[in-house]
C-alpha positions in Angstrom: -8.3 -20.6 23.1 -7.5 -23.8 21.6 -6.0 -23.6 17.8 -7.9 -25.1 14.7 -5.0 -27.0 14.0 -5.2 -30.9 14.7 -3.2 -31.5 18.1 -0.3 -33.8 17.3 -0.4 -36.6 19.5 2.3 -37.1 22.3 3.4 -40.6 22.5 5.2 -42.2 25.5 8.1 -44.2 23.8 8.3 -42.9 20.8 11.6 -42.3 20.6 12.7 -45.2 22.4 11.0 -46.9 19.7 12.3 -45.4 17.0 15.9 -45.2 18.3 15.7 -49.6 18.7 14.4 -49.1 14.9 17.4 -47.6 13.6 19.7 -49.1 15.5 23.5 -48.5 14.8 21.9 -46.2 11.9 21.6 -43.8 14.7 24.1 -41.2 15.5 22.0 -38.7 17.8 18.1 -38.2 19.2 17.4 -34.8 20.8 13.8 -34.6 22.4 13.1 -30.8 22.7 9.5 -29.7 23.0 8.1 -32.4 22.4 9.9 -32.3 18.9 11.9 -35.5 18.3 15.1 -35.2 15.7 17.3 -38.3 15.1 20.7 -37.6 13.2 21.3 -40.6 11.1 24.6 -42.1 9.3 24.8 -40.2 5.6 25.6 -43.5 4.5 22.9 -45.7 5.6 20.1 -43.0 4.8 18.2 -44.6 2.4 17.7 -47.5 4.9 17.3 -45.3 7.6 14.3 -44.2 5.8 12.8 -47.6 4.2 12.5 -48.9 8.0 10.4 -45.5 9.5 8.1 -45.5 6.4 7.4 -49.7 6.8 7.7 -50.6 10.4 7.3 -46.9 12.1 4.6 -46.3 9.8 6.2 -42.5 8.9 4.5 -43.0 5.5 4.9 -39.3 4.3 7.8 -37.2 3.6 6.3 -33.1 4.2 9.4 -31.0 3.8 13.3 -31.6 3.3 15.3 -28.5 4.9 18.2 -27.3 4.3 20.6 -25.5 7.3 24.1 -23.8 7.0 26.6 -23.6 10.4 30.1 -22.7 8.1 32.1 -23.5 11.3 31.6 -26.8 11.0 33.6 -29.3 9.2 30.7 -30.6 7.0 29.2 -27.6 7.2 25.4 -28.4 5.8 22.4 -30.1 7.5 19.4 -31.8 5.3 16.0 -32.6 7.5 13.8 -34.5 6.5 10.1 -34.1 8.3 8.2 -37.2 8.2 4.5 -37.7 9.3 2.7 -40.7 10.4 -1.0 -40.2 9.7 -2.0 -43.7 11.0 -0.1 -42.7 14.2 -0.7 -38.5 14.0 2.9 -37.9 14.8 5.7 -35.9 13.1 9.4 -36.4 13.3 12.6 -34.8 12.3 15.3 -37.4 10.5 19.2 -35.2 10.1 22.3 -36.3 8.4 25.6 -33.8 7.7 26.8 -33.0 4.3 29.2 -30.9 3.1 29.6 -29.1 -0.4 31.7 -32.1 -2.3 30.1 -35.2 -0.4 26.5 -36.2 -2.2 23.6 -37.2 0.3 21.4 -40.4 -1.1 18.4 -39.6 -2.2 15.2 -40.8 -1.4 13.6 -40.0 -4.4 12.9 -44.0 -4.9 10.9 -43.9 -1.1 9.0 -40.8 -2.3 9.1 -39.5 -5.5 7.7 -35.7 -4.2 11.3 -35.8 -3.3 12.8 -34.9 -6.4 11.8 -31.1 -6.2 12.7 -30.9 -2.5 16.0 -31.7 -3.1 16.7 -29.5 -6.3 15.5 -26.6 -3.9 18.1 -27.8 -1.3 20.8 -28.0 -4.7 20.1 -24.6 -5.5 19.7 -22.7 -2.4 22.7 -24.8 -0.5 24.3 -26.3 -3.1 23.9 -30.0 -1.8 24.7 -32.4 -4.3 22.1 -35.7 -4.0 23.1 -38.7 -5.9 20.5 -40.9 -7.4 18.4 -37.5 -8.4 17.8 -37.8 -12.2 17.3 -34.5 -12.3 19.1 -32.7 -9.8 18.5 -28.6 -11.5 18.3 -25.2 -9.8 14.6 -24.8 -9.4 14.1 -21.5 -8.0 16.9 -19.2 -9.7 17.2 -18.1 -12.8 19.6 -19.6 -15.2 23.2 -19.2 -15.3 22.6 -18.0 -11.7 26.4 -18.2 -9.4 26.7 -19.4 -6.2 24.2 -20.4 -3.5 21.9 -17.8 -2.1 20.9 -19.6 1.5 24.6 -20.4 2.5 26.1 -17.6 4.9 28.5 -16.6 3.1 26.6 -15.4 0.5 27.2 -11.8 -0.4 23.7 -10.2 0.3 24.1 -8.3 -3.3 24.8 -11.5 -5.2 27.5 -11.6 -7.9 25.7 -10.6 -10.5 22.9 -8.0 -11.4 20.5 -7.8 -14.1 19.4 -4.8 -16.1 17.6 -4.3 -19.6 20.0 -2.3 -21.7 18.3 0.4 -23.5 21.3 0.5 -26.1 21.3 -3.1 -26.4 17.2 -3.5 -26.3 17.2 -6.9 -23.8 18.3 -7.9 -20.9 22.2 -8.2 -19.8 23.9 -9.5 -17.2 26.7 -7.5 -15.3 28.7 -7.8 -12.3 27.4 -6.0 -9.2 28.3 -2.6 -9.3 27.2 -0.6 -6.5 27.5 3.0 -5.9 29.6 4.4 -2.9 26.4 5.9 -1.4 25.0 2.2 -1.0 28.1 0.8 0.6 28.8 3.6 3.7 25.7 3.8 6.0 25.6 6.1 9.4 24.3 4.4 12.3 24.2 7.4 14.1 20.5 8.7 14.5 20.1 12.9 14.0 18.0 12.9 17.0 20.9 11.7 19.4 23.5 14.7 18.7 24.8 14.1 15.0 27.7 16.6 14.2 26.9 17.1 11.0 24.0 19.3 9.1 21.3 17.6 8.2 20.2 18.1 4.1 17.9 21.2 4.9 19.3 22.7 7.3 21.3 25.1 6.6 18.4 27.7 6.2 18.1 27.5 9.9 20.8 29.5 10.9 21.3 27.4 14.2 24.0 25.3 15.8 24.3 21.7 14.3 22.3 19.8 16.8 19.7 22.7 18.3 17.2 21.2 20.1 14.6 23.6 18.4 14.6 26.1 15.6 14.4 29.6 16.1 11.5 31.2 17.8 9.3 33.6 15.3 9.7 37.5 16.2 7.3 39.1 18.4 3.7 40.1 16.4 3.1 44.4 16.2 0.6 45.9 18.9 -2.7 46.2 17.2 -3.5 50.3 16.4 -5.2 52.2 18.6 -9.1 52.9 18.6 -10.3 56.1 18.2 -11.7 57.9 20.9 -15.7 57.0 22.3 -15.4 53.9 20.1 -16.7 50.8 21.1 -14.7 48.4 22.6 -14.3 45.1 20.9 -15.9 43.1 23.0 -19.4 45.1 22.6 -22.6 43.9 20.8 -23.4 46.4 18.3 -27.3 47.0 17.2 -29.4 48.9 15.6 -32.5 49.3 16.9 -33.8 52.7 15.8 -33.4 54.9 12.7 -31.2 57.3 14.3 -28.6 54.3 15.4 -27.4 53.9 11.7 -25.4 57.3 11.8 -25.7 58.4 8.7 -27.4 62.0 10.2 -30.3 63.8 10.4 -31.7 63.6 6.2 -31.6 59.6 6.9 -33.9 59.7 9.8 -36.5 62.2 8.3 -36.7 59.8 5.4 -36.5 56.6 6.9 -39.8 57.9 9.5 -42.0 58.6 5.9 -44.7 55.9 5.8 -43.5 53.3 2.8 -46.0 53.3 -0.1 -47.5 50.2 -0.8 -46.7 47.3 -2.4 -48.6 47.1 -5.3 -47.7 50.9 -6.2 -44.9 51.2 -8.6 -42.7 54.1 -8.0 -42.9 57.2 -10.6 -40.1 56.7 -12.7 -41.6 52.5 -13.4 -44.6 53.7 -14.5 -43.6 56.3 -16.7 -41.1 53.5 -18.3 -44.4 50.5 -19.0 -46.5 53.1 -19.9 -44.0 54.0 -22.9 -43.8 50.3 -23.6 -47.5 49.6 -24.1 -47.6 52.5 -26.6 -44.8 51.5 -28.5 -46.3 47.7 -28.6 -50.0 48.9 -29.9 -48.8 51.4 -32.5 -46.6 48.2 -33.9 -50.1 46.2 -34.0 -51.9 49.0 -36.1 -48.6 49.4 -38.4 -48.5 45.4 -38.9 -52.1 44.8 -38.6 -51.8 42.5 -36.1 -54.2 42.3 -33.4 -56.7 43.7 -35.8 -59.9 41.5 -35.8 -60.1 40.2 -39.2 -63.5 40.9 -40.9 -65.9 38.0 -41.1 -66.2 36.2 -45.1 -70.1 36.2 -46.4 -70.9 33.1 -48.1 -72.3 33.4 -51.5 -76.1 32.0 -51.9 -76.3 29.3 -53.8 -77.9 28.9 -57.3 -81.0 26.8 -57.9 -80.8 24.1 -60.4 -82.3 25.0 -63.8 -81.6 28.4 -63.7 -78.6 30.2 -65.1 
């Protein structure tokens, strides 16, 4: 499946052409996967890079880099990617620095330049003359030393911390605690001779293969004699399968009453509800029916 990317071109020549550009600017080319580099004289960088951005039409500079080999003599590598859009090609340009020699920079060519090379400052500690305003970017202030270079202790030299006593932020040597600086490579799965946190409750051997088997579970009790066994389906299907006796089976063959009965002991209970109920009427006068009013005649007029 082809990638959404844009395909850089390949272009037969190119780094002939470039190399009879530069011309005794050039120190080294390497053409690796279809990636050209060209190590240029420190010195002569500037015009190094005036001549790919006019006459190899290399108009944009996309990333300086910084790299580290500390066995060197000047130990630091800045790379500069340039990109020709009029020619859709990409190309690595290389000098060598090391810690007390300043690189030009090409902050005049390309002014994005400026911020690229404070992040090569901070993180390498390449110095670039001609930067106005060559600042750590990315770490904080007062920060020591320069993260990216290999010798850079991974714990830095200083830690931070807010200071509860002090109520804000303070800066401290790193401390660290013995625990952090002593690490077992040895894995407990591949015959550690130690005991693991834990395991002491085992009772076993440093480096069993399995803990201890569980005893061996009780025999279940015995049933009693003409029980079923447990694998029976039990059922009842006639009265005399319950096995509560003979009383139980002479009363569960009576015919049941029916529904709408209510047994004796019901009806003697609603019975002495409704009497209670209509001697509270007659007491109260409730549900008495009210005797009708007559209306008086009326009087003719005239007469008294």
């Amino acid at each position: 499946m082809a990638h959404s990317a844009p395909k850089i071109a390949t272009i037969d020549g190119i780094a002939n052409e470039v190399s009879d550009i530069l011309g005794s600017m050039l120190l080294d080319t390497v053409d690796a996967a279809d990636e050209l580099s060209f190590t240029v004289d420190r010195d002569r960088l500037l015009e190094a890079m005036t001549v790919l951005r006019d006459r190899a039409q290399y108009q944009q500079l996309m990333e300086i880099a910084g790299v580290d080999y500390p066995d060197r003599a000047e130990r630091f590598e800045v790379v500069y990617h340039l990109l020709s859009l009029t020619r859709n090609h990409r190309i690595r340009v290389k000098v060598s620095a090391d810690e007390d020699t300043p690189v030009p920079s090409v902050t005049s060519l390309w002014p994005v330049a400026g911020w690229l090379e404070r992040e090569v400052f901070d993180m390498f500690g390449v110095i670039f003359s001609g930067n106005n305003d060559l600042r750590r970017i990315l770490t904080d202030y007062g920060f020591r030393g320069h993260p990216f270079r290999k010798d850079f202790p991974l714990t830095g030299h200083v830690e931070m911390r807010y200071s509860e006593e002090e109520k804000r932020v303070v800066y401290e040597p790193v401390k660290l605690a013995q625990d952090f600086r002593s690490f077992d490579f040895m894995s407990p799965w591949e015959g550690a001779q130690y005991v693991l946190p834990g395991d002491e409750k085992v009772g076993q051997a440093p480096g069993a293969p399995t803990p201890a088997s569980a005893p061996a579970a009780a025999p279940p009790p015995a049933m009693p004699q003409g029980a079923p066994a447990a694998g029976d389906k039990k059922t009842t299907d006639k009265p005399s399968d319950t096995g509560a006796g003979a009383p139980a089976d002479k009363v569960a063959h009576q015919p049941s009453p029916p529904q709408s009965a209510m047994p004796e002991g019901v009806e003697k209970v609603v019975a002495a509800k409704k009497n209670r109920t209509k001697a509270t009427d007659n007491a109260t006068g409730e549900g008495v029916a009210k005797p009708k009013r007559v209306r008086k005649p009326k009087t003719p007029e005239g007469e008294a």
